[in-house]
Structure formats: C-alpha cells, structure tokens
Phi, psi and omega in degrees: 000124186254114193281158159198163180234186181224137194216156169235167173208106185059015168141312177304072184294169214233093141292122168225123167245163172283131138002283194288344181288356193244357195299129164084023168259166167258143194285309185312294189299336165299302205301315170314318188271310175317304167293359162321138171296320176228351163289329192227204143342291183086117187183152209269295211193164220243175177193120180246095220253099156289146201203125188087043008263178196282115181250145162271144150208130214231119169274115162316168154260025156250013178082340162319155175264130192244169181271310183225168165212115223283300210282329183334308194275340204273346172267346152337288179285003186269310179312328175295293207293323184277033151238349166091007179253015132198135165274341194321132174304325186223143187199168177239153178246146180269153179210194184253326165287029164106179193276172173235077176331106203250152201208086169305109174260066178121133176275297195249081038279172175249117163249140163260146145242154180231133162243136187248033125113188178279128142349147181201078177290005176296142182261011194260331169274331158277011198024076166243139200268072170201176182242037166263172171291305212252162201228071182219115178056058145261156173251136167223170183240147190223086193079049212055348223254133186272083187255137177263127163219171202214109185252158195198136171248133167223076190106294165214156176317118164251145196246122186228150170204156193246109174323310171326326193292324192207069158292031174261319214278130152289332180260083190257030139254328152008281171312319202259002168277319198264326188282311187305329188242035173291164187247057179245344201252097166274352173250047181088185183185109171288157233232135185233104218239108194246095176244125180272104146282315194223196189248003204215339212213121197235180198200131205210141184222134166233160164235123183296061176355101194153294228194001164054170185287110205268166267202318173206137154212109197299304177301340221266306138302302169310314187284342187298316180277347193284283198303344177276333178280317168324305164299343174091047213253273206231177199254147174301005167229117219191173026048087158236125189278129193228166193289337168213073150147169188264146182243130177242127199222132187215133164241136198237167178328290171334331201102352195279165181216134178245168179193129194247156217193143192265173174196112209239131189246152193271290220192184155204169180180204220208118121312110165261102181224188169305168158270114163268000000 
C-alpha cells in the first residue's frame, strides 16, 4: 500500500509520493500502473520526492524517464509546502535538466515561479537527426502532408508548429502523434500546437511524449514563447492560455525563462497495487 497525493498545475495531473513510500517498487512500473486511467489512480505523470537535497524525478505515465516537467515542479513545490518539508520562499530543486530555482510568488491562490534555465537550441541535445546548427523552419512531411516545425530543449525536447499554418488539420492529436514519432526525432518529441491571439498572448494544445495529449505542459509553454518570439510570432513575455488555467513566460535579457503558475492539490489516499 502505497500514501499518495494528487496535485494538478492548469490541468496536468499529478501522482506525488516520498521516496520511502516507493521503497522496492520499480519506478517505470509504478508510474505505468499508478497513473492508469481506469486500472490505477489516473495521472499525466508520476513525481517522486527525494529529500536532502530536494530532488523531482519525474515519470510519463507510459513509464518513461522525462528530465522535467514544467507544471510538475510548480506542484512539486505546493507538495513541499503542504507537507511541511519547506516552507521557504525561494529553494532549489534537482532534476535530470539540471537544478531548478523555485520562487513561491503566492499562497492563496499557490503561485510558483520557476527558472528554468536557458534554451538550448543545439540540436544534438534533442536527438535530433540532422547536420544543422539550429532545427528552425524545418519542413517535414507527415502523412504526404508538408509541416514547418521549430525545435528546442527546454528542459526536454519541445517541437512548435503554428496552428495559423494549417487551420484545415482537425485531427491534432493525430499531428502531434505523427510529428512526436518522425523519425528525424530519435527519442521522440513533445509536439506544441500553437494559435497567436495577440503579440502578448499564444493559446497551446500539446500532445506529450509520454503521455499523449494533456491538458497544460508548461515546458511546452516556455519554448512556445521562446521560439515565437524568436520568429517574431509574440513578445519574450506572453500569456498562455490552457484549457483551466493561464502560464505566464518572461525570457529576460540573459536569455534565462521564467514561468509562474498556479499548483492545486486534488486529493490523498492510499494505493493498492502489486510489489511491481
């Protein structure tokens, strides 16, 4: 039997446990069954809470090891905080992209910020299967069909396309399935489906490496805002609009990106599952 809580951040749910609560489980296999949808719990993704110093180690829910999770970490830190294992306003977290700067901007609502560190347009760092510097206004084909895409590691490989582009395709997890598995992408790609309300404002559909298509993923949102401003799309500071709640992304002179956020915790209970 396993305690656990459930926390969402704009949609993106959450199973989070302690370390010792997982002891002698396998992580791939917990996360597969725990996050089922009608077998287990039901979750986006699995979070796994090390202490001393604080490290996320963070599960798809198809059992993969993801590096980061943008809404992940901001509920990372509401589970810190509702468990009493920090109240502190500013802390850092370890992750496999590296450490992360956590910034409580609010209690009631609980806003995070987070910086998540730079862009990283080397394409060698996304295991992407080309001899460019850079993966920007490339074209691939995808079902006969001719898609511009713009690639980034922010955190994990993230992929943008511009909705504006193909107001024709209806089916975008479809698109965002067939672009996540091109086989130019050798670990995959999460795949970021993009419409510019404004210059201040982008409105984001993801389809996950993972996890198929979620509801909010905040890295997803930082390269959306990154790569749009870079094409001159949106301003280095924007708005993104998710189907239950908003992400807010400022890329500041340095190049670093921050991205502030709400983080809700659902519930707790107790797993009953197998020793997987």
């Amino acid at each position: 039997m396993i305690s656990f809580s459930k926390y969402h951040g704009c949609g993106n749910d959450f199973i989070i446990l302690k370390e010792q609560n997982a002891s002698g489980y396998s992580y791939p296999e917990l996360a597969r069954a725990i996050c089922h949808r009608t077998l287990g719990i039901g979750a986006d993704g699995l979070i796994i809470v090390k202490e001393a110093p604080l490290e996320m180690i963070f599960y798809n829910s198809d059992g993969s090891r993801a590096p980061m999770c943008g809404n992940g970490i901001r509920c990372f830190a509401k589970y810190c905080y509702d468990e009493g294992i920090t109240k502190d306003a500013d802390y850092e977290v370890v992750t496999l992209a590296g450490i992360m700067g956590v910034h409580v901007a609010g209690l009631d609502p609980f806003l995070v910020e987070i910086n998540m560190g730079k862009p990283d347009f080397d394409p060698v760092k996304s295991a992407i299967r080309t001899d460019l510097d850079r993966f920007l206004k490339q074209d691939l084909d995808v079902n006969g069909q001719r898609v511009q895409v713009s690639s980034c590691f922010m955190g994990t490989v993230h992929t943008v396309l511009w909705l504006e582009d193909y107001a024709d395709t209806a089916d975008l997890e479809s698109l965002g399935r067939e672009i996540s598995h091109h086989p130019v992408y050798a670990e995959q790609t999460n795949v970021n489906m993009v419409q510019v309300i404004d210059k201040n404002t982008l409105k984001l559909t993801t389809y996950e490496r993972g996890a198929g298509m979620t509801y909010a993923c905040g890295t997803g949102a930082c390269a959306s805002v990154v790569i749009g401003a870079l094409e001159g799309r949106c301003e280095k500071e924007a708005n993104v609009l998710l189907p239950y709640g908003t992400l807010h992304i400022k890329q500041i002179e340095n190049d670093e990106v921050f991205m502030t956020g709400p983080a809700v915790k659902i519930g707790q209970g107790s797993y009953i599952g197998e020793n997987t």
